[in-house]
PDB file of N, CA, C and O in Angstrom:
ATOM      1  N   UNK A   1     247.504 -77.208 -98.842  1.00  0.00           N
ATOM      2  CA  UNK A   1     246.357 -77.334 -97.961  1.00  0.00           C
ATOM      3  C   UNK A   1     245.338 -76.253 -98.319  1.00  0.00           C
ATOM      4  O   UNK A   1     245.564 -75.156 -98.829  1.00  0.00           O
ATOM      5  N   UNK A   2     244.373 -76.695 -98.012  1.00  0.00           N
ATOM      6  CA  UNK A   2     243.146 -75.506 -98.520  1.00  0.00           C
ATOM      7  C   UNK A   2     243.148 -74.689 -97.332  1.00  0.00           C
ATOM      8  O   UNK A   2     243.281 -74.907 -96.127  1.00  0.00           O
ATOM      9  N   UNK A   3     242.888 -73.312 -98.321  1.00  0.00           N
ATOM     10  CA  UNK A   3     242.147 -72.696 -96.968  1.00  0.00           C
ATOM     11  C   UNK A   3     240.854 -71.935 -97.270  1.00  0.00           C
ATOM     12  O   UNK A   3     240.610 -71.176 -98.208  1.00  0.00           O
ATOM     13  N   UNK A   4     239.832 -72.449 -95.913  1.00  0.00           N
ATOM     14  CA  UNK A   4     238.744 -71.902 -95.783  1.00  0.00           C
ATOM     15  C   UNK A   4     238.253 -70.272 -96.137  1.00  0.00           C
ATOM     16  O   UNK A   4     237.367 -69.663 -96.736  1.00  0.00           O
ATOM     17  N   UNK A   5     239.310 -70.068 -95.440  1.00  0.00           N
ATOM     18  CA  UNK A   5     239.160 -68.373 -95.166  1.00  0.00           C
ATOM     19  C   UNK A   5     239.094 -68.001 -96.656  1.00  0.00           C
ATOM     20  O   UNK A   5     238.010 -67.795 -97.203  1.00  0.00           O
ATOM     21  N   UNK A   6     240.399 -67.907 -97.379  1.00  0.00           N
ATOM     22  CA  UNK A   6     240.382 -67.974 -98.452  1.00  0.00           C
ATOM     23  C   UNK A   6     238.993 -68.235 -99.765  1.00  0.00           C
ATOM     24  O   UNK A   6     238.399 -67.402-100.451  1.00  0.00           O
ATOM     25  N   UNK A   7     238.887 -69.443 -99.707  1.00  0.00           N
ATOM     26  CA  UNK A   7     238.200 -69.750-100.622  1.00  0.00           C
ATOM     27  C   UNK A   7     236.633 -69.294 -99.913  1.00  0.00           C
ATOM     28  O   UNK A   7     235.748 -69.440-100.756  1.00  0.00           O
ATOM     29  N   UNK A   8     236.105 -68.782 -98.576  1.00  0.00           N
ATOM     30  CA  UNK A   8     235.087 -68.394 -98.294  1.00  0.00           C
ATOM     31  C   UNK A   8     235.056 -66.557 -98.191  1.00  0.00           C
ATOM     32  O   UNK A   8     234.036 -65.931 -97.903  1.00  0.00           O
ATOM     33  N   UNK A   9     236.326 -65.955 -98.478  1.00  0.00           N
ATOM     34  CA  UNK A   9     236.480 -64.351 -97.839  1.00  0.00           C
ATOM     35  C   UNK A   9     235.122 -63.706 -98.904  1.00  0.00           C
ATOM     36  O   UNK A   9     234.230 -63.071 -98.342  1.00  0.00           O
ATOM     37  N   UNK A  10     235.082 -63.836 -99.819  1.00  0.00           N
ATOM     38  CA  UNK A  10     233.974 -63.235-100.639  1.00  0.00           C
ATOM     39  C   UNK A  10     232.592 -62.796-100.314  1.00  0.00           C
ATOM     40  O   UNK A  10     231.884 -61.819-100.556  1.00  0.00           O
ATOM     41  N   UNK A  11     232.468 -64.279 -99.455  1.00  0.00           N
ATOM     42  CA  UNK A  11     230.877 -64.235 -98.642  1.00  0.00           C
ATOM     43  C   UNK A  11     231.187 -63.920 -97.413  1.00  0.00           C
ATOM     44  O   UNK A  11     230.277 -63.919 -96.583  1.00  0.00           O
ATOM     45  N   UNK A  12     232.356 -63.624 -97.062  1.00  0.00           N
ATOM     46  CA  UNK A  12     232.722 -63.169 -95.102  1.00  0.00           C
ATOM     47  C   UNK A  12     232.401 -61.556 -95.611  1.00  0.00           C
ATOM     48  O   UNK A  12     231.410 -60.949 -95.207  1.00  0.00           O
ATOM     49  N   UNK A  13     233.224 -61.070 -96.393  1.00  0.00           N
ATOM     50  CA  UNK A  13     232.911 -59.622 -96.970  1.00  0.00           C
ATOM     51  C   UNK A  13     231.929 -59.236 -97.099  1.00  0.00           C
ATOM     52  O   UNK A  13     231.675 -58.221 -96.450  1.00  0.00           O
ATOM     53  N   UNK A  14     230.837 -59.808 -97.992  1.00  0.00           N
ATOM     54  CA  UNK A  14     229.281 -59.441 -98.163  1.00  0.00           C
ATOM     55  C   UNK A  14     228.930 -59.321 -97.023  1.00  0.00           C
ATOM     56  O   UNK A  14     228.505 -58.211 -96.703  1.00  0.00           O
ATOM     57  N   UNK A  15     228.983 -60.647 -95.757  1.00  0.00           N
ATOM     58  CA  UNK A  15     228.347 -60.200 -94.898  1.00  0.00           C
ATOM     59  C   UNK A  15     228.248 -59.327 -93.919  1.00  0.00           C
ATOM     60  O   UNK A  15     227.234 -58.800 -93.462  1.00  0.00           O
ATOM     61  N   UNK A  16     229.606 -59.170 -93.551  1.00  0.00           N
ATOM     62  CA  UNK A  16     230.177 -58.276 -92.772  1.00  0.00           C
ATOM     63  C   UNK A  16     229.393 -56.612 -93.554  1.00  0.00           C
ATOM     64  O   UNK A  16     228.480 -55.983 -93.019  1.00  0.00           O
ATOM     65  N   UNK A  17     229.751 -56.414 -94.255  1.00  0.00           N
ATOM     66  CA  UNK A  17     228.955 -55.264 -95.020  1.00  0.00           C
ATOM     67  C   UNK A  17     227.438 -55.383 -95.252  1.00  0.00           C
ATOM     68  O   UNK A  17     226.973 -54.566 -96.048  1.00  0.00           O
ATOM     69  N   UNK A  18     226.715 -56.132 -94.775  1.00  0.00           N
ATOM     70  CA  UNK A  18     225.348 -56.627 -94.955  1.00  0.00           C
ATOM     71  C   UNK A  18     225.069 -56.279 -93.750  1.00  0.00           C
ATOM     72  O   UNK A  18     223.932 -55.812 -93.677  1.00  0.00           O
ATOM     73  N   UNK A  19     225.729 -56.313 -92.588  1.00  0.00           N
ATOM     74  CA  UNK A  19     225.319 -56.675 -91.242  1.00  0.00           C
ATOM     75  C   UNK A  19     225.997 -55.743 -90.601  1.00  0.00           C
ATOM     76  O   UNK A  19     226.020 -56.058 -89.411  1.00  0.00           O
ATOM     77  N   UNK A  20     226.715 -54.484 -90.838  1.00  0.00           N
ATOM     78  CA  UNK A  20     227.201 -53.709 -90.303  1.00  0.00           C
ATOM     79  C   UNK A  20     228.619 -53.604 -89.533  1.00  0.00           C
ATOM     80  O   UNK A  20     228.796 -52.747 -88.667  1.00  0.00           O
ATOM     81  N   UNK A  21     229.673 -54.582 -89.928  1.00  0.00           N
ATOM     82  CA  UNK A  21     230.429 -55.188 -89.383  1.00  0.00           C
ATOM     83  C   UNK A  21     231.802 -54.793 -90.048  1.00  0.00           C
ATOM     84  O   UNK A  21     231.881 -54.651 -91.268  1.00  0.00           O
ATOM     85  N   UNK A  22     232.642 -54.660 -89.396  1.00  0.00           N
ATOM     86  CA  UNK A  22     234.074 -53.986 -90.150  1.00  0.00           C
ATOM     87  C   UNK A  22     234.683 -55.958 -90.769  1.00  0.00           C
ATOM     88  O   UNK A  22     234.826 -56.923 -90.018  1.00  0.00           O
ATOM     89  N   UNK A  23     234.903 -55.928 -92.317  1.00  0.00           N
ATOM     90  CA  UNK A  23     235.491 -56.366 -92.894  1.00  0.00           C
ATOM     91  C   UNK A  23     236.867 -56.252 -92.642  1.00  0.00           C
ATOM     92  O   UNK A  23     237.557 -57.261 -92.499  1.00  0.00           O
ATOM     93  N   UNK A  24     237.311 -55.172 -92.578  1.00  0.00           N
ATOM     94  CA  UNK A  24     239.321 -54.838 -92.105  1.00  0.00           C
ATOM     95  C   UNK A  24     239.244 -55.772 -90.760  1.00  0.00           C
ATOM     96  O   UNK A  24     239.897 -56.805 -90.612  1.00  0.00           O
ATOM     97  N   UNK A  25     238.357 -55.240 -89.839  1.00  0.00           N
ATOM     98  CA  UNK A  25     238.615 -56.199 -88.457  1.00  0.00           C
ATOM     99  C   UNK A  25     238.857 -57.512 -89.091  1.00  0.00           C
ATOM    100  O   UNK A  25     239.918 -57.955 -89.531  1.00  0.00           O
ATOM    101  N   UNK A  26     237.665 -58.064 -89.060  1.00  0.00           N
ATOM    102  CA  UNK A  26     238.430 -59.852 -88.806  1.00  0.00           C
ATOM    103  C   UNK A  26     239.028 -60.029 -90.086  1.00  0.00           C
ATOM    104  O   UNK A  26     239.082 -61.252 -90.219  1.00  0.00           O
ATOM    105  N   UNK A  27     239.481 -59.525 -91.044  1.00  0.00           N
ATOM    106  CA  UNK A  27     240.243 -59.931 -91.715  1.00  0.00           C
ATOM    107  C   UNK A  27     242.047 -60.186 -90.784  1.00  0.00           C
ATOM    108  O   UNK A  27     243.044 -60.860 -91.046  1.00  0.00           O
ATOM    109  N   UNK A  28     241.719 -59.361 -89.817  1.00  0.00           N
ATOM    110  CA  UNK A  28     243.153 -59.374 -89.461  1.00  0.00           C
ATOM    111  C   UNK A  28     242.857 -60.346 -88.094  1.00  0.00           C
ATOM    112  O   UNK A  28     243.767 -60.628 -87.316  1.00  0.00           O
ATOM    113  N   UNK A  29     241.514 -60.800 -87.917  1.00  0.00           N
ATOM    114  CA  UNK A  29     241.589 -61.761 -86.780  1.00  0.00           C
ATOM    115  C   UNK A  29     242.136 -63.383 -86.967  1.00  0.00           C
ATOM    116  O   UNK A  29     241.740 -64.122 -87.868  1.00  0.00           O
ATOM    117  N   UNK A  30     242.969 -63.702 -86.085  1.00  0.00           N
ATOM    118  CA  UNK A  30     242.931 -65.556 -86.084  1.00  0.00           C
ATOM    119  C   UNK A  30     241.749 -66.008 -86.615  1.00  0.00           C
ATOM    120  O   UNK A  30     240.707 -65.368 -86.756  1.00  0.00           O
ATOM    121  N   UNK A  31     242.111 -67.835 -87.073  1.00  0.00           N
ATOM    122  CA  UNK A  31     241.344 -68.404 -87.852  1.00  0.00           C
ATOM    123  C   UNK A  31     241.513 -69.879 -87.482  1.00  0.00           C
ATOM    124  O   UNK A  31     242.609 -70.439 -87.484  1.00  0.00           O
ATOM    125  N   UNK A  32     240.353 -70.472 -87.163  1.00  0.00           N
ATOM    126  CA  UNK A  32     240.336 -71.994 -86.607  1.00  0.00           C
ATOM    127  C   UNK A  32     239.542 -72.369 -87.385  1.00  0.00           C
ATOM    128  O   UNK A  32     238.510 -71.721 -87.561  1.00  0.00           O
ATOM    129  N   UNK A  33     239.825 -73.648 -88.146  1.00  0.00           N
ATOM    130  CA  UNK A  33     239.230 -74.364 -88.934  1.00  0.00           C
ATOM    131  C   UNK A  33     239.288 -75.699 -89.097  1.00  0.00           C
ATOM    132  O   UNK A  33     240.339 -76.339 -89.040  1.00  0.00           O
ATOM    133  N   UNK A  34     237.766 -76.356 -89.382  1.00  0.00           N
ATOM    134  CA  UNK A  34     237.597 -77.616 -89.691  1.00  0.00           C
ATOM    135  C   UNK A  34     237.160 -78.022 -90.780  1.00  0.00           C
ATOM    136  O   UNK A  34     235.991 -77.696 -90.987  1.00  0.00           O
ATOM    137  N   UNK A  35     237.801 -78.798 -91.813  1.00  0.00           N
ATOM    138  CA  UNK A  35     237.746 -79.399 -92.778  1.00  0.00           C
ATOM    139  C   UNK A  35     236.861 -80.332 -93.254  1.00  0.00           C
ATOM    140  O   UNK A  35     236.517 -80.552 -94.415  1.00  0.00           O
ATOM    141  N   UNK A  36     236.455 -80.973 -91.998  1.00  0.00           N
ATOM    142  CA  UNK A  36     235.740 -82.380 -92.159  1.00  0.00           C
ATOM    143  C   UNK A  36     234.391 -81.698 -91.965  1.00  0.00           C
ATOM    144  O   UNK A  36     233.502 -81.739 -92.815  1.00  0.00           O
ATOM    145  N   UNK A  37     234.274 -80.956 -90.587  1.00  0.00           N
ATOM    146  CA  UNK A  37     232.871 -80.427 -90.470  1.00  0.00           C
ATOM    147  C   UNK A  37     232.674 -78.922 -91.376  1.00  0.00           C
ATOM    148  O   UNK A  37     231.606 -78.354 -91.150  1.00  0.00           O
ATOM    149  N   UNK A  38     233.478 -78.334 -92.235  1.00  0.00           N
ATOM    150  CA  UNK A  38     233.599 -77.563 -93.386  1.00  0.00           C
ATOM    151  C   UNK A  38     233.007 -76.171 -92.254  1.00  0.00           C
ATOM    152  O   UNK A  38     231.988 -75.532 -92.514  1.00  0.00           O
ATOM    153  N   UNK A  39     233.872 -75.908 -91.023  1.00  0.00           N
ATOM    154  CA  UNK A  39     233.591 -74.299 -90.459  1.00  0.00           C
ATOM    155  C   UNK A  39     234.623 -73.545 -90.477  1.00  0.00           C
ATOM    156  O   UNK A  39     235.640 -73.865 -91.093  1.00  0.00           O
ATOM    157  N   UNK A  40     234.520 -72.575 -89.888  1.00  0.00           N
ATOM    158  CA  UNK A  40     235.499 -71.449 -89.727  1.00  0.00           C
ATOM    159  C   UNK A  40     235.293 -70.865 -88.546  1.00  0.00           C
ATOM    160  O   UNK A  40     234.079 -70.853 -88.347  1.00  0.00           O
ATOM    161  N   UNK A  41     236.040 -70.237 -87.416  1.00  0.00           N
ATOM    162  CA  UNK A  41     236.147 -69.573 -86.517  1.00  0.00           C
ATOM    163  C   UNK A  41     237.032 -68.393 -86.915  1.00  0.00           C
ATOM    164  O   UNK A  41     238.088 -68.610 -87.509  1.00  0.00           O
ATOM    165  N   UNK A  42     236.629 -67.106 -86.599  1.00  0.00           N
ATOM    166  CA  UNK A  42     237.297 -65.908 -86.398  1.00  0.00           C
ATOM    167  C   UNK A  42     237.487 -65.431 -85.189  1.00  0.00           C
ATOM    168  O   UNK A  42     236.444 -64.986 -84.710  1.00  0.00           O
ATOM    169  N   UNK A  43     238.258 -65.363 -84.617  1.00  0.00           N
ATOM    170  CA  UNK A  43     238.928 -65.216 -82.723  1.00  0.00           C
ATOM    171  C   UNK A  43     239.397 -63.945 -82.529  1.00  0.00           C
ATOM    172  O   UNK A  43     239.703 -63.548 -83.654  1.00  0.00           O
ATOM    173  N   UNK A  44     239.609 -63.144 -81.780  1.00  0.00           N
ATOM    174  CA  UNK A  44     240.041 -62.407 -81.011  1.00  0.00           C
ATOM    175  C   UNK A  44     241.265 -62.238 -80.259  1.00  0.00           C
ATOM    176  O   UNK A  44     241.128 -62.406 -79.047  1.00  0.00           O
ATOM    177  N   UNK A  45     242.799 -61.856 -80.796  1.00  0.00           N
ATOM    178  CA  UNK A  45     243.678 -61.546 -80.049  1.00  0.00           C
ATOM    179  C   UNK A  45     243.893 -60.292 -79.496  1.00  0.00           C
ATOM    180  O   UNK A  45     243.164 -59.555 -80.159  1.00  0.00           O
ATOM    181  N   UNK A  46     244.496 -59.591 -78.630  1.00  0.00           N
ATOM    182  CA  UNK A  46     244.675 -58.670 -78.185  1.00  0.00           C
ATOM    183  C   UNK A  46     246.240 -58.357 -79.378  1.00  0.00           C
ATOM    184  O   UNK A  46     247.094 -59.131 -79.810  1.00  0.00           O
ATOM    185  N   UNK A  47     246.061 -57.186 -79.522  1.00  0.00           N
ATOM    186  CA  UNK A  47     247.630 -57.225 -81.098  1.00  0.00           C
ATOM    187  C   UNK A  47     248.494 -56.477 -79.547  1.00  0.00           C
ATOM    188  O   UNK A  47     249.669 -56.843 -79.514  1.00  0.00           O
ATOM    189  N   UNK A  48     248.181 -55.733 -78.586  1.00  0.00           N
ATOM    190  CA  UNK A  48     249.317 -55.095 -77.968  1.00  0.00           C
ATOM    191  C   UNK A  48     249.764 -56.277 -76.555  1.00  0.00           C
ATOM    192  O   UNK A  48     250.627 -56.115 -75.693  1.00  0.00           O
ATOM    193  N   UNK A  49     249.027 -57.178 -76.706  1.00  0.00           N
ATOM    194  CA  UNK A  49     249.774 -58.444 -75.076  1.00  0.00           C
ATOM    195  C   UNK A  49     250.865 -58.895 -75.809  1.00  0.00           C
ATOM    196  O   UNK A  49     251.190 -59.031 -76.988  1.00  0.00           O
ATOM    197  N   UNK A  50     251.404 -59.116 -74.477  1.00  0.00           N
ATOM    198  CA  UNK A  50     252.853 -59.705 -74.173  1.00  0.00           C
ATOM    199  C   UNK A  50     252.605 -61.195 -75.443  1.00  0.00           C
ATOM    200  O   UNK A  50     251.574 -61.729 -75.854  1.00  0.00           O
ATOM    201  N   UNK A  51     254.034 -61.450 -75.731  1.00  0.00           N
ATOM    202  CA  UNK A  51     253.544 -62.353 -76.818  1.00  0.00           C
ATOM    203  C   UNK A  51     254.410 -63.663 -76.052  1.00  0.00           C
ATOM    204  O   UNK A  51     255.492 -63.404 -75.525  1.00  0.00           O
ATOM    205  N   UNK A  52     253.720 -65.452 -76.021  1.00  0.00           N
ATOM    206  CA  UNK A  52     254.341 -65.943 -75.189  1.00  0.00           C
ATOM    207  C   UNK A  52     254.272 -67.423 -76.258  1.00  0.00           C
ATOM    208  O   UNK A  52     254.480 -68.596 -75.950  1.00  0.00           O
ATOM    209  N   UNK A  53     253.970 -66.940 -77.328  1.00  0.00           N
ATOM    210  CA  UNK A  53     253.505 -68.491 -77.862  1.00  0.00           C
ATOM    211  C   UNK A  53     253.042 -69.490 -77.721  1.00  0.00           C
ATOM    212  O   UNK A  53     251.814 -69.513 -77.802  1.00  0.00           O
ATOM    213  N   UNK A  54     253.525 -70.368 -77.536  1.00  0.00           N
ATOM    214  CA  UNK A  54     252.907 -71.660 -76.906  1.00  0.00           C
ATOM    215  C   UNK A  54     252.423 -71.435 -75.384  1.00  0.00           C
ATOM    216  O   UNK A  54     251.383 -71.894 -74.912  1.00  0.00           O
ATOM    217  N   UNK A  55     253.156 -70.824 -74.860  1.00  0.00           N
ATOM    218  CA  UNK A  55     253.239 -70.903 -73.653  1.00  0.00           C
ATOM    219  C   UNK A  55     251.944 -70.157 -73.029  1.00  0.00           C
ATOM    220  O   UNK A  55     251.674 -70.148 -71.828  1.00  0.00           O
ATOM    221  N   UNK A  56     251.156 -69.504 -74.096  1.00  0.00           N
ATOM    222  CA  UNK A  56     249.658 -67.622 -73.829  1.00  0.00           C
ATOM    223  C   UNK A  56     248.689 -69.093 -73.533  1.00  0.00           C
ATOM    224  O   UNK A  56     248.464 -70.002 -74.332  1.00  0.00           O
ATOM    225  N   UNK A  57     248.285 -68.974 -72.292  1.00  0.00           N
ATOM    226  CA  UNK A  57     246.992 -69.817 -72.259  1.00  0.00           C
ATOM    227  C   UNK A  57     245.766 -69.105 -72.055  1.00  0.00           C
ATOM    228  O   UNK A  57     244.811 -69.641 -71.493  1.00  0.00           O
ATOM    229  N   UNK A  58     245.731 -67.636 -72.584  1.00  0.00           N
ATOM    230  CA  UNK A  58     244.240 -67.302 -72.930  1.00  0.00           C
ATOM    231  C   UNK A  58     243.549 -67.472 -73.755  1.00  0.00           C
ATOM    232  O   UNK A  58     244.151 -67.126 -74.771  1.00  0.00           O
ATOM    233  N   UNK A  59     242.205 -67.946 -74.101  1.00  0.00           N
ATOM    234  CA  UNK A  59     241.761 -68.205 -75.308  1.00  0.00           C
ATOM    235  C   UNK A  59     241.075 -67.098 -76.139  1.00  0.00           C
ATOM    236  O   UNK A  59     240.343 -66.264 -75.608  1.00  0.00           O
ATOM    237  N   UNK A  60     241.337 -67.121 -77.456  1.00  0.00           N
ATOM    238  CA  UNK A  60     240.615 -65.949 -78.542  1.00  0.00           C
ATOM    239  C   UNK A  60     239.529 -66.033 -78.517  1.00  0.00           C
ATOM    240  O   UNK A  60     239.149 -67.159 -78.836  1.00  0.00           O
ATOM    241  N   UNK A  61     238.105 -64.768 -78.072  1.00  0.00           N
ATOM    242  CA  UNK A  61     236.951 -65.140 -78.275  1.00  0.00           C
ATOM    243  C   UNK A  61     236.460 -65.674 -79.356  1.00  0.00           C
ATOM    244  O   UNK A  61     237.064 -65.401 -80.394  1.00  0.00           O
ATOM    245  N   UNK A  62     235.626 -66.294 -79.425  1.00  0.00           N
ATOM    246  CA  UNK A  62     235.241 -66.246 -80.425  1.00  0.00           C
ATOM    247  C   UNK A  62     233.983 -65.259 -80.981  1.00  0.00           C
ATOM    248  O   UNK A  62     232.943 -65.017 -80.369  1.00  0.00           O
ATOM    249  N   UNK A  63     234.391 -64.741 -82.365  1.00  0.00           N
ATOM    250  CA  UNK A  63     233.663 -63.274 -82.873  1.00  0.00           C
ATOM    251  C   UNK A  63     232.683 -63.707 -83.692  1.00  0.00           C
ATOM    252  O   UNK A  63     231.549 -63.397 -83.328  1.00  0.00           O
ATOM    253  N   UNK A  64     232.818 -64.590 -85.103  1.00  0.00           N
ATOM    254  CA  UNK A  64     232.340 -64.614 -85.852  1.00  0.00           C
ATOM    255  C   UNK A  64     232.623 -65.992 -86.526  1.00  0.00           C
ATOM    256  O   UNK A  64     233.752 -66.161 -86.985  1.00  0.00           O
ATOM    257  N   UNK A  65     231.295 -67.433 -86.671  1.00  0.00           N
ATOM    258  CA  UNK A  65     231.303 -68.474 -87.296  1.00  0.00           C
ATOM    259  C   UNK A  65     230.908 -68.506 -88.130  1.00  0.00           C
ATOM    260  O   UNK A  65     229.982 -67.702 -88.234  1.00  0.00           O
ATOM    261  N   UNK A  66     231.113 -69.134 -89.054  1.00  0.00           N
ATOM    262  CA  UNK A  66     230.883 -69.629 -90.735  1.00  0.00           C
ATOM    263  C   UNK A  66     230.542 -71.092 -90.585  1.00  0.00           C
ATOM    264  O   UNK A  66     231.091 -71.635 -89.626  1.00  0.00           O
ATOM    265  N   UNK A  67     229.842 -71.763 -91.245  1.00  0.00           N
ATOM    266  CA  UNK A  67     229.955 -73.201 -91.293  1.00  0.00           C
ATOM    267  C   UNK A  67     229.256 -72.974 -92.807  1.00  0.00           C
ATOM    268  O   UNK A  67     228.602 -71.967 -93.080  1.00  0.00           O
ATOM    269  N   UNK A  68     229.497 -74.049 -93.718  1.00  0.00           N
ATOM    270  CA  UNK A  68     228.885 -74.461 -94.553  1.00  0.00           C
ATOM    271  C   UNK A  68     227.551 -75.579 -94.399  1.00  0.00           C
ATOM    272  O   UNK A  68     227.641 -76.430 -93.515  1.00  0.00           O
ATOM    273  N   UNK A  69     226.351 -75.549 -95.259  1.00  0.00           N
ATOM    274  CA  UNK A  69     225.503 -76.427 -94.935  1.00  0.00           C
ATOM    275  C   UNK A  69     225.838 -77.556 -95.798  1.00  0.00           C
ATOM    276  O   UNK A  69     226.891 -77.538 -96.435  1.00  0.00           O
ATOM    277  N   UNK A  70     225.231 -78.287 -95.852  1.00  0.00           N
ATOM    278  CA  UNK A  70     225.166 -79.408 -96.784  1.00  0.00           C
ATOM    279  C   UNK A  70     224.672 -79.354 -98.490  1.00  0.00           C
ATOM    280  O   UNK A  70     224.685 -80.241 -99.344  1.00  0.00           O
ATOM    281  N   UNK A  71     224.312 -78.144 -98.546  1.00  0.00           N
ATOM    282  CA  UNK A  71     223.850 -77.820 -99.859  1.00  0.00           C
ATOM    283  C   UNK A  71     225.313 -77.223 -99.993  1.00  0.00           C
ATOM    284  O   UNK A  71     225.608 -77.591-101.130  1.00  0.00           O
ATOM    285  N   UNK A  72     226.402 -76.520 -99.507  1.00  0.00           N
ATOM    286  CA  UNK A  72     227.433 -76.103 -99.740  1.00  0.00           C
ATOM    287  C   UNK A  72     226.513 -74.059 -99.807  1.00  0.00           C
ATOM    288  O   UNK A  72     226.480 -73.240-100.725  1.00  0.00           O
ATOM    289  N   UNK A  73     226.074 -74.022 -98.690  1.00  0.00           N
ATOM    290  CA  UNK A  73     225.571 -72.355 -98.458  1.00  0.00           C
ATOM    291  C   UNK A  73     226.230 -72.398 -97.448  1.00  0.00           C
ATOM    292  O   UNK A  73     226.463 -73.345 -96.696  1.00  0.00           O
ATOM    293  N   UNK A  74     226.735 -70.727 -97.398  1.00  0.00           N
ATOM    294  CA  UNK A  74     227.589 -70.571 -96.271  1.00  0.00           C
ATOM    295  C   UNK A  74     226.527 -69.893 -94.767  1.00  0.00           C
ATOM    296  O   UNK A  74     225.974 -68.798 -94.875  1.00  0.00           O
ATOM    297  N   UNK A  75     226.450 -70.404 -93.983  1.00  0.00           N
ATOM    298  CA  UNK A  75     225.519 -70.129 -92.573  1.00  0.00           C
ATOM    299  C   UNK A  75     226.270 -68.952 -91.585  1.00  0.00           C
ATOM    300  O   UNK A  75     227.447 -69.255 -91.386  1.00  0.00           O
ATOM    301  N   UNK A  76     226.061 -68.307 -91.249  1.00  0.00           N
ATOM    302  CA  UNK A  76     227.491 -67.121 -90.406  1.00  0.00           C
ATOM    303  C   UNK A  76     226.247 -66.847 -88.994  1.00  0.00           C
ATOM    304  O   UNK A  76     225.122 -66.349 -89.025  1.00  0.00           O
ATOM    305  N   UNK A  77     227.102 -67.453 -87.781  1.00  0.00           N
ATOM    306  CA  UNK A  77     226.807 -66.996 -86.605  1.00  0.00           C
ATOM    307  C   UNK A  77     227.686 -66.062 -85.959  1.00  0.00           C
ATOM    308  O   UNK A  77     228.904 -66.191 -85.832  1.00  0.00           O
ATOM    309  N   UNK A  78     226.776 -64.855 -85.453  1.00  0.00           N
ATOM    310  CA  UNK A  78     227.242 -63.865 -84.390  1.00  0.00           C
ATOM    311  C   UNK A  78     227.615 -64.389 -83.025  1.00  0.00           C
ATOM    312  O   UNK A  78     226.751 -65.122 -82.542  1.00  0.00           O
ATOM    313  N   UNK A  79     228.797 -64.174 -82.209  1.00  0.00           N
ATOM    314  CA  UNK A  79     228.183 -64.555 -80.977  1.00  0.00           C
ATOM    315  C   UNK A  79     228.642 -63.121 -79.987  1.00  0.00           C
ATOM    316  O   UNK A  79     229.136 -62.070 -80.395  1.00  0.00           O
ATOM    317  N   UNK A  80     228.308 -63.480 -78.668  1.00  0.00           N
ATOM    318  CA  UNK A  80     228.326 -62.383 -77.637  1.00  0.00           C
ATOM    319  C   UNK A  80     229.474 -61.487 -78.251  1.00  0.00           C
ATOM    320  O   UNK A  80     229.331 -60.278 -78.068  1.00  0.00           O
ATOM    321  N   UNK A  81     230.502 -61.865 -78.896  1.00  0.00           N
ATOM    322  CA  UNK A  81     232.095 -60.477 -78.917  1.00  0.00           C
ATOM    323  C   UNK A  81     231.542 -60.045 -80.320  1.00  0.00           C
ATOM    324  O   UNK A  81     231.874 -58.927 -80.711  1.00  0.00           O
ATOM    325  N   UNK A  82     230.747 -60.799 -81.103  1.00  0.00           N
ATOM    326  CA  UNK A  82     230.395 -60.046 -82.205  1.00  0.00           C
ATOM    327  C   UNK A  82     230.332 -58.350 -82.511  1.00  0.00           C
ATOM    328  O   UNK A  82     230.728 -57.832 -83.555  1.00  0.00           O
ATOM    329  N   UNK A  83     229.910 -57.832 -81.683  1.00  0.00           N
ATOM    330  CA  UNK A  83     229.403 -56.393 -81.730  1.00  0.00           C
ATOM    331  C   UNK A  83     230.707 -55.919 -80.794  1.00  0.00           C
ATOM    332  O   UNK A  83     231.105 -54.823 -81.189  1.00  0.00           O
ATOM    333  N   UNK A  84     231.416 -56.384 -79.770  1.00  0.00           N
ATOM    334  CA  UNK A  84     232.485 -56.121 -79.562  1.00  0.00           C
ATOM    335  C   UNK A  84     233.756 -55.678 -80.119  1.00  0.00           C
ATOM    336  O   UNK A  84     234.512 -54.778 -79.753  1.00  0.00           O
ATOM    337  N   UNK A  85     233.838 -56.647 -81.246  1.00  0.00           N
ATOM    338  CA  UNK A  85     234.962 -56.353 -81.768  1.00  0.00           C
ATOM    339  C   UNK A  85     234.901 -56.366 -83.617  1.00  0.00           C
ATOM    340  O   UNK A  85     235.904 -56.632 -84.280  1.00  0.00           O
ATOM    341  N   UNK A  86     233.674 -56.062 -84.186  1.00  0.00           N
ATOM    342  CA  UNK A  86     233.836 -56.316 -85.391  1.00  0.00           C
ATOM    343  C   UNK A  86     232.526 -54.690 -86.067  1.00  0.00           C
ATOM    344  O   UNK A  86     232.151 -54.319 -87.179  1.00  0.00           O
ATOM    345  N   UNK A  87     232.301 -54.264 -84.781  1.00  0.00           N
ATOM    346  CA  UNK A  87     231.348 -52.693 -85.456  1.00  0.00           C
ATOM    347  C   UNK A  87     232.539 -51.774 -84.864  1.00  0.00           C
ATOM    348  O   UNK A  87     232.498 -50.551 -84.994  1.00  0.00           O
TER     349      UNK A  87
END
């Protein structure tokens, strides 16, 4: 299976370093991805909560989106936890 993260970390790096943003952080953040609509989500876990698996119904903010355009350029949105958890 492909992975996004992967085959996009090059340009997550630039930007993150372009934009003032710790690269180490979301490298170690969760990763939601769509294939068909070609994005990426970088989320937010807490590393010290109780761990419940299936069962954790809080959701990971979301920090930092990627989508590809249709020319195949990569687009990267900030949102509100941006500056939260990635300076």
């Amino acid at each position: 299976m492909r992975n996004l993260y992967k085959e996009w970390e090059p340009q997550i790096k630039e930007y993150c370093e372009a934009n003032g943003l710790s690269f180490e952080k979301a490298k170690k953040m969760i990763r939601n991805c769509n294939f068909v609509d070609r994005w990426l989500g970088l989320g937010y876990i807490n590393p010290n909560r109780e761990k419940k698996g299936l069962l954790e119904d809080i959701p990971a903010p979301p920090v930092l989106i990627v989508r590809e355009d249709e020319n195949g350029v990569l687009q990267f949105e900030q949102t509100e936890y941006t500056d939260i958890y990635l300076r």
